[in-house]
C-alpha positions, 0 to 999 in steps of 0.5 A: 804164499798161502792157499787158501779154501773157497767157498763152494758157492764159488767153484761151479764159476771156475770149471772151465778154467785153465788157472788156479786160484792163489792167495797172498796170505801177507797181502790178501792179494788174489792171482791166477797161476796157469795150469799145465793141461794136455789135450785128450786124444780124440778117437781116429776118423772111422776107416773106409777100409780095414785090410789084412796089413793096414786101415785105411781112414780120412786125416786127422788134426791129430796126424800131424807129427806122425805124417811129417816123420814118415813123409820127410825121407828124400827115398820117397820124395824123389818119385813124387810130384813136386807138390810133395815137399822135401823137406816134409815138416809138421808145417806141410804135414797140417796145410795137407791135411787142412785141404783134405778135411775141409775139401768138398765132399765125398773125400778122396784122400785118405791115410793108410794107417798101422792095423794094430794102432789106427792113430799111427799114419804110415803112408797115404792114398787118393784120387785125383779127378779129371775133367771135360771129356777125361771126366770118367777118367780117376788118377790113382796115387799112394806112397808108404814109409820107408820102415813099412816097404816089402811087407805087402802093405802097398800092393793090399792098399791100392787093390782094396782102394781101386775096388772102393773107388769104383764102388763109390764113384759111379762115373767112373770106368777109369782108374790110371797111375803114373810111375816114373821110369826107374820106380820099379818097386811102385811098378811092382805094387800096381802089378801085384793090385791088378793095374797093367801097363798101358804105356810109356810117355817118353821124356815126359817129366823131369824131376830134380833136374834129370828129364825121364820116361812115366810110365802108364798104369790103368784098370779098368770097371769090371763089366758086371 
């Protein structure tokens, strides 16, 4: 099999295509042969929040793998809602990201990503919003990968986070967060971001079979 020139009269008519031209020099045949093309990257979403640790930007379609393999680790599935699946796979990590980029502006979930490579999703936070009487009323909720704990990462996170959300929703006086009973180090990062125990709801959820305590976390709009 031969290939053979074309005339360039010819080639403007072929630029957007994905195939080559080949030419059977015995048969005088013509056949398009696929080609091996590769997306390029596309630049990260721009962040709502750079900090000392990390960034914080809306999802991308391109986070897909690199959130299914920090969120698939049962170490942190077992202090989320059930809504968060175990086993995390590139399936749950594009539907998740699919509701968060086509959801109702303004967004309020969003990833938290490597200071020193802002395509590297590591954790992810939001907001969930109330209604009727609790309208002033956000839950805050966050976690982080597993290679990424103890580095003060989380605790800067939520801090800076709270802070925008209270710039950026005017109704809102009230941001709560809700850690099961045992999740000491979670416990620990809403401390350190400034949020206080307000209480504990006994029995309140059950989780893998095991009935235990929340435990409420709240912070309040600065009087100004």
């Amino acid at each position: 099999m031969a290939v053979l020139p074309l005339p360039s009269s010819f080639l403007p008519s072929l630029k957007n295509y994905t195939h080559k031209l080949f030419c059977d020099a015995r048969t005088e045949k013509i056949s398009l042969i696929p080609l091996t093309t590769t997306k390029p990257p596309r630049t990260p979403p721009r962040p709502i929040l750079q900090l000392g640790h990390s960034v914080i930007r809306p999802y991308s379609e391109d986070d897909v793998e690199c959130l299914a393999k920090e969120a698939n680790n049962p170490k942190i599935a077992q202090w989320m809602r059930n809504s968060f699946p175990h086993p995390y796979t590139t399936s749950d990590a594009e539907k998740w990201i699919s509701i968060t980029t086509t959801s109702a502006s303004p967004l309020r979930d969003f990833a938290i990503c490597r200071l020193d490579n802002t395509t590297a999703v590591i954790g992810g936070i939001g907001l969930k919003t109330r209604d009727d009487i609790h309208y002033r009323t956000m839950e805050l909720g966050y976690w982080l990968g597993e290679d990424h704990w103890r580095r003060g990462i989380a605790s800067e996170a939520v801090s800076a986070f709270a802070e925008w959300a209270f710039d950026h929703f005017e109704k809102l006086v009230r941001l709560e967060a809700e850690v099961f009973d045992g999740n000491a180090a979670s416990a620990r990062v809403l401390e350190k971001a400034g949020f206080e125990l307000e209480g504990r709801r006994r029995m309140a959820v059950e989780k893998s079979g095991t009935v235990m305590d929340a435990l409420v976390y709240c912070m309040f709009r600065r009087e100004t």
